[in-house]
C-alpha positions in Angstrom: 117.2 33.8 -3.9 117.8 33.1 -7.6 121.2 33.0 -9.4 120.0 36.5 -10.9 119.4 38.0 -8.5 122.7 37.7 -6.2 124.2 38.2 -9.3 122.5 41.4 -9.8 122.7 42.5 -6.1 126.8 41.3 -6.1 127.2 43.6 -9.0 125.5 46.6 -7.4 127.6 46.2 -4.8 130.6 46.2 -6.4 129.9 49.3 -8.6 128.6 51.3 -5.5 132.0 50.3 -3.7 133.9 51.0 -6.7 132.0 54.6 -7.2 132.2 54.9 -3.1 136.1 54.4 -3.1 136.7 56.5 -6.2 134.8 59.6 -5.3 136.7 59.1 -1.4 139.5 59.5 -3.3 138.6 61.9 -5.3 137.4 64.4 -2.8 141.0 63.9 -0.4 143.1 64.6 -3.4 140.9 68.3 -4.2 141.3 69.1 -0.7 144.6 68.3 -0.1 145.7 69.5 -3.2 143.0 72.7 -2.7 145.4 73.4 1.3 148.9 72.8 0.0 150.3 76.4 0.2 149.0 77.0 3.5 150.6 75.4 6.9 147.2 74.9 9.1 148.3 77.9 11.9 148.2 75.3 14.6 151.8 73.3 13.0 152.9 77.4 11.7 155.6 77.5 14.5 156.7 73.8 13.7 156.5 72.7 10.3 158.0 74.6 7.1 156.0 75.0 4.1 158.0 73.0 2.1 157.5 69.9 4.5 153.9 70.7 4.6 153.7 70.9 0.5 155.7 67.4 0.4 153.2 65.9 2.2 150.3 67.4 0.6 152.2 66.1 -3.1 153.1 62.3 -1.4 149.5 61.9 -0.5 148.1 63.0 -3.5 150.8 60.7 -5.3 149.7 57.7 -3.3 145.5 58.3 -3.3 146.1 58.2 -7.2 147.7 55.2 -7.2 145.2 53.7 -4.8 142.5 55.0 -7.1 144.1 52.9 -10.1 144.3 50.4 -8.0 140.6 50.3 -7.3 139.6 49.8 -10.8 141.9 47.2 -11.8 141.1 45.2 -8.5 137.3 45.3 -9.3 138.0 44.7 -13.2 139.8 41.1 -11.5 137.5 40.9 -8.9 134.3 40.9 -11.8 136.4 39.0 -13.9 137.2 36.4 -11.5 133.5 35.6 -10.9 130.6 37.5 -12.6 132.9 36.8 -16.0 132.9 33.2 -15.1 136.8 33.0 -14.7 136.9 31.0 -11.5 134.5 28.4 -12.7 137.0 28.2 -15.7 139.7 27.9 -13.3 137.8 25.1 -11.5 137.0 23.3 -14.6 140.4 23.2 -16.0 142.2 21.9 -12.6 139.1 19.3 -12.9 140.2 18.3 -15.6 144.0 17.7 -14.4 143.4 16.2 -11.4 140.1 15.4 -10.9 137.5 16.4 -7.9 139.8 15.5 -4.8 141.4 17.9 -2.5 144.6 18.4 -4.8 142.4 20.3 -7.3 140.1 22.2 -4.1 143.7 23.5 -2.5 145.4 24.2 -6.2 141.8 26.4 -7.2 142.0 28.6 -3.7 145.8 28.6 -4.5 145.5 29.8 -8.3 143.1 32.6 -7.6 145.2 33.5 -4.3 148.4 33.8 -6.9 146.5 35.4 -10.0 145.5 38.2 -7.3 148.8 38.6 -5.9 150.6 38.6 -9.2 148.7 41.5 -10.7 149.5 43.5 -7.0 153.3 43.0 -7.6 153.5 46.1 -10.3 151.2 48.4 -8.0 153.5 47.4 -4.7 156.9 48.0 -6.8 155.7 51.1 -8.2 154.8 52.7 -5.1 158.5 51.2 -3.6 160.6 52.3 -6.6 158.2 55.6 -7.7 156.5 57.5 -4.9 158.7 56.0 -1.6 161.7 57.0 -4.1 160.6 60.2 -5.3 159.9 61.2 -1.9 163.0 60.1 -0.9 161.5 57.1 1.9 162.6 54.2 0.3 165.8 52.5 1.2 164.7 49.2 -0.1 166.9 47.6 -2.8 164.9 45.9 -5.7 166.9 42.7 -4.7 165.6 43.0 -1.3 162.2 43.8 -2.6 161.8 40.4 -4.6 163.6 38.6 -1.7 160.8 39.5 0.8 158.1 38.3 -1.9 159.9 35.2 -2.5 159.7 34.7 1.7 156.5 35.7 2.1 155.5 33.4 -0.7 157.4 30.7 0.7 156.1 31.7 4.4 152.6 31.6 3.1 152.9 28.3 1.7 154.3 27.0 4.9 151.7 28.1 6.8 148.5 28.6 4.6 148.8 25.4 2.6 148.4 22.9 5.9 145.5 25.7 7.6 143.7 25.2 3.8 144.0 21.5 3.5 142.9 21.3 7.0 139.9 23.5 6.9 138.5 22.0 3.4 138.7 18.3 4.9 136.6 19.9 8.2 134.3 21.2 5.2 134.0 18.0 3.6 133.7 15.7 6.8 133.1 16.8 9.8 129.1 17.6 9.2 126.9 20.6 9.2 129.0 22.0 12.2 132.3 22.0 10.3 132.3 25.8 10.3 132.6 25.7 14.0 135.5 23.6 14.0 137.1 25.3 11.5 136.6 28.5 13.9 138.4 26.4 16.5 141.2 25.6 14.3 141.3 29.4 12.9 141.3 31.0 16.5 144.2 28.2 17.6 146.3 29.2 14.8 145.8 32.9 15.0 147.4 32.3 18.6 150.1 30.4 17.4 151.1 32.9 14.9 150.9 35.7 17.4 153.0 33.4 19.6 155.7 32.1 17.2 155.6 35.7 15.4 158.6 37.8 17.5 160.7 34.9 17.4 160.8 32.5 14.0 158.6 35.2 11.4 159.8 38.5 12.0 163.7 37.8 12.1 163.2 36.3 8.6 162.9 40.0 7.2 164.4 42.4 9.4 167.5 42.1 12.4 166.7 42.9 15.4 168.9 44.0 18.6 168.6 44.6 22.2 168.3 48.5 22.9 171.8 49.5 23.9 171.3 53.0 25.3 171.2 52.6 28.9 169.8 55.9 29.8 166.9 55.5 27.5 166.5 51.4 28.8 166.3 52.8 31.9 163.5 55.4 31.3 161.2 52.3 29.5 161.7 50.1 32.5 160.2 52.3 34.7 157.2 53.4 32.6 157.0 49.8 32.1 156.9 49.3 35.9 154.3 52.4 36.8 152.0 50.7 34.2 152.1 47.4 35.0 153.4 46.0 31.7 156.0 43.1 31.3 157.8 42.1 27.9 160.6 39.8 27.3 163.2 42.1 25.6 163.7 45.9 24.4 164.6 45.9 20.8 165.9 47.8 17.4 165.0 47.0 14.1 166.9 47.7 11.1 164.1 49.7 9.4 166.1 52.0 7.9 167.1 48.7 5.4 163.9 49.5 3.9 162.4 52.3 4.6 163.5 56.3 6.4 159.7 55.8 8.0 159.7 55.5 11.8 157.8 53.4 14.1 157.8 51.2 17.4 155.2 48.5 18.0 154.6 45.3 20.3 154.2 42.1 19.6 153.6 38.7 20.3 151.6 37.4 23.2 152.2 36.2 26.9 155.0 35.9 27.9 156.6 36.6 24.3 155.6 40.2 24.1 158.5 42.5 23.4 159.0 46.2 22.1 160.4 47.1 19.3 161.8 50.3 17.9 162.7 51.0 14.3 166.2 52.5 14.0 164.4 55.6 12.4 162.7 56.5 15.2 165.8 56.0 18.0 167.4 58.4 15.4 164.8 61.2 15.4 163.4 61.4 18.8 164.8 62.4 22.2 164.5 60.0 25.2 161.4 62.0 26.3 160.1 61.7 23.0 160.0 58.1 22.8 159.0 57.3 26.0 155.8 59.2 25.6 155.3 57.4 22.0 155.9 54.0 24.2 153.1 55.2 26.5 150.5 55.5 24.1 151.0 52.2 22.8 150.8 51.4 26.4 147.8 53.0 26.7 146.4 50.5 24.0 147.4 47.7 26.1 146.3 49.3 29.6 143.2 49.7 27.7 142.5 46.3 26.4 142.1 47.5 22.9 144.2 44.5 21.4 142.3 42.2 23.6 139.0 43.8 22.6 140.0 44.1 18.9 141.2 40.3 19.2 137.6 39.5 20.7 136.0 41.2 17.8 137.8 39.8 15.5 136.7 36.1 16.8 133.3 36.6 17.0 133.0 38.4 13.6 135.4 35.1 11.8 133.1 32.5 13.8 129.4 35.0 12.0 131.4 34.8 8.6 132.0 31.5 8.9 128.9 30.0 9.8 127.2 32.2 6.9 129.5 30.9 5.1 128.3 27.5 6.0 125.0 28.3 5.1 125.9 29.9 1.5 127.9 26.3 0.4 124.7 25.0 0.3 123.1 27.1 -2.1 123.3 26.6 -5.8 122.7 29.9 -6.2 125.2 31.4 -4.9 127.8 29.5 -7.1 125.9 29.8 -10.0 125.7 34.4 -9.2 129.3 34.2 -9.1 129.8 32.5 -12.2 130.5 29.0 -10.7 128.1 25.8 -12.0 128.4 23.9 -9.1 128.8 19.9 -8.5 125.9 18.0 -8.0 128.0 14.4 -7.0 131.3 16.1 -5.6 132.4 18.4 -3.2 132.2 22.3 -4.1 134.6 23.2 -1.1 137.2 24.7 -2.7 134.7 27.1 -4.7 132.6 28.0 -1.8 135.6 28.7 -0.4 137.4 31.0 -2.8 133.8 33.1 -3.8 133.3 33.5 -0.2 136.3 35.1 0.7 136.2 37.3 -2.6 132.8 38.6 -2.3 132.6 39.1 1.6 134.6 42.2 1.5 132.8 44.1 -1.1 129.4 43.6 1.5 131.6 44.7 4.4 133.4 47.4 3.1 130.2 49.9 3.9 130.8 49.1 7.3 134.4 50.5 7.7 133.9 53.9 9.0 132.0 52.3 12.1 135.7 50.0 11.9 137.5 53.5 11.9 135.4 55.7 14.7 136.4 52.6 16.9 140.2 52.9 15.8 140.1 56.6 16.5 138.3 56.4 19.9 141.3 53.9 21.1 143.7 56.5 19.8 142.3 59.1 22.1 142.2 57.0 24.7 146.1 55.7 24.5 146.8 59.3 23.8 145.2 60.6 27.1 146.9 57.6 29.3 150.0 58.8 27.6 149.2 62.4 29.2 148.8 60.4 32.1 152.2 58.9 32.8 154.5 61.4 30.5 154.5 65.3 29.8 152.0 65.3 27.3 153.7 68.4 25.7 156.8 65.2 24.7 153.4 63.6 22.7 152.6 66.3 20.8 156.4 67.1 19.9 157.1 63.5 18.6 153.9 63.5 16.6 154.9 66.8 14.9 158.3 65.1 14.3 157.0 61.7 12.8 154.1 63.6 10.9 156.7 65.8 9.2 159.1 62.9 8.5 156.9 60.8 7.3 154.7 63.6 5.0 151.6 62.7 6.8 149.3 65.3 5.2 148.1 68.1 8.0 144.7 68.2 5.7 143.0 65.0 5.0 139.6 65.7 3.9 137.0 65.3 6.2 134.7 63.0 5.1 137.8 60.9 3.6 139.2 60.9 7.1 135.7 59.8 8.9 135.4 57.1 6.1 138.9 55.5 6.3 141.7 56.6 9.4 142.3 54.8 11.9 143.8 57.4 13.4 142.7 61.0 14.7 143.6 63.6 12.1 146.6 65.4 13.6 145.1 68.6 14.4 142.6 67.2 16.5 145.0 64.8 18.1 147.2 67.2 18.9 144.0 69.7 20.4 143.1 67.0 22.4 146.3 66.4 24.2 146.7 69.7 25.0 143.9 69.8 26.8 146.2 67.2 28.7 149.2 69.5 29.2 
């Protein structure tokens, strides 16, 4: 292939995902906007108007936003390569520190930082402007440029040594590096899920043992009719940042434990939650993490080896706006204009990404009809959709395209048939 024409074929891409996104957008925010005055007559009995209306106007809020957000990240994204602004980047820091892996790390790192930087006014925005507004947020901004300063500093910790590590594999250990540096990925994708509940997550939030005994002693025994051990039942303090509710597991083995968000101990019964807990049982009873996890390998260790394959073509350097070395390593590069340009390729393949999503929904939903009253289900998701102004509406070809998640009316039809 010549330079031209990946350069030619990136930037079709990138205008039809730009156009693709944009008119996605476009199309939920008319039919939201186009159902706001009128409760679908399924939720009539159970959610007001005015809720329904406040989460018709927070989603268009947020799909607007989004939609800005579309055009500045493709502006960077062109910018960054077609405009030539990496390989100006790679010059410069060749310049400063010559061809080693210093300059390789600081070039993934300086791109890595210009992209987060210009993020920071879309992420406060939404925190300090819509969640606000719509009366979510609970975040101070102190705490909100604390948690960037951690996850900088977390990222650093962590991504800095993987980096180093997988641009020496690129530059030494042969045609096969890619398949050691799959090794290495997969290994520390397990240590993160391992180390996760314990060192990463109480950096941001506090977290306590459930203390309600009656409702401890409902979540041991579905717990024990499922067949699911964790180490601990615990409470989050997500009401520091945020009135949205939730409950989630996490790490792996023997560190898996539950957690609740405050919110959602404060909103729900006990039958409530324990039917919530059995659908995310249902996704492990399932396997879905597992078979998500699987996915997720093979899929890194395909991008990868292409990826091994591209680094040895000039022309994809030169496409992206990158003149290559002929006597040094081009690592770094190959590694940054990978990882930028990948996702534009694989974004046409999301809705397959969210029909899968939406099938394991069904399925935790229906094993959660299986060990609970699935009548409890459908209450608590009336509950958290009206407290959290998930829009009753979506638009239907928005929704097919993008949630991982069933749409609540037919979630909710679909459990019924359960009851």
């Amino acid at each position: 292939m010549s330079p031209f024409s990946f350069t030619l074929l990136f930037a079709i891409a990138v205008l039809a995902m730009v156009v693709t996104k944009l008119w996605l957008a476009s199309r939920q925010i008319r039919f939201v906007a186009a159902h706001r005055n009128g409760v679908p007559a399924q939720f009539s009995a159970t959610i007001p108007l005015t809720a329904h209306q406040r989460a018709a106007d927070y989603t268009v809020e947020r799909t607007r936003l989004t939609m800005l957000e579309i055009v500045v990240s493709a502006a960077v994204l062109v910018g960054l390569t077609l405009l030539g602004g990496i390989g100006a980047l790679d010059t410069l820091l060749t310049g400063w520190l010559g061809r080693g892996y210093g300059q390789q790390v600081a070039l993934v790192a300086a791109v890595l930082a210009i992209t987060g930087v210009i993020d920071v006014p879309f992420e406060y925005y939404r925190q300090f402007g819509i969640e606000q507004r719509f009366g979510f947020n609970r975040m101070t901004k102190r705490l909100f440029f604390t948690d960037m300063l951690k996850n900088t500093l977390l990222g650093a910790v962590l991504g800095l040594p993987l980096l180093f590590v997988v641009l020496w594999l690129m530059n030494q250990a042969g045609n096969l590096w890619w398949l050691w540096t799959w090794i290495v990925w997969v290994a520390f994708q397990m240590l993160v899920l391992l180390i996760y509940p314990t060192f990463i997550a109480p950096l941001f939030n506090k977290f306590e043992p459930l203390r309600d005994d009656a409702l401890r002693a409902r979540i041991e025994s579905l717990m024990k009719r499922c067949g699911f051990a964790a180490k601990g039942l615990f409470v989050m303090d997500g009401s520091r940042r945020s009135a949205h509710g939730n409950a989630y597991f996490t790490g792996f083995g023997a560190s898996k434990r539950i957690v609740f968000f405050d919110t959602l101990l404060a909103r729900l019964s006990g039958q409530e939650i324990e039917a919530v807990l059995a659908h995310e049982l249902g996704h492990f009873k399932r396997r879905h993490v597992m078979k998500r996890m699987l996915v997720s390998f093979v899929l890194s260790l395909v991008l990868l080896a292409l990826l091994g394959w591209l680094a040895q073509r000039t022309w994809f350097y030169t496409g992206l706006g990158v003149t290559p070395s002929l006597d040094t390593s081009n690592a770094g590069a190959a590694l940054i204009l990978f990882f930028l340009a990948i996702p534009v390729f694989l974004f046409f393949a999301t809705p397959f990404s969210s029909l899968t999503s939406r099938k394991h929904e069904f399925e935790a939903d229906a094993f959660a009809a299986s060990q609970t009253d699935a009548q409890d289900l459908v209450s608590a998701l009336v509950k958290l959709y009206e407290d959290n102004a998930s829009t009753l509406t979506p638009d239907p070809v928005y929704t097919a395209f993008y949630y991982s998640h069933p749409p609540a009316s037919q979630r909710i039809d679909r459990l019924l048939q359960h009851a």
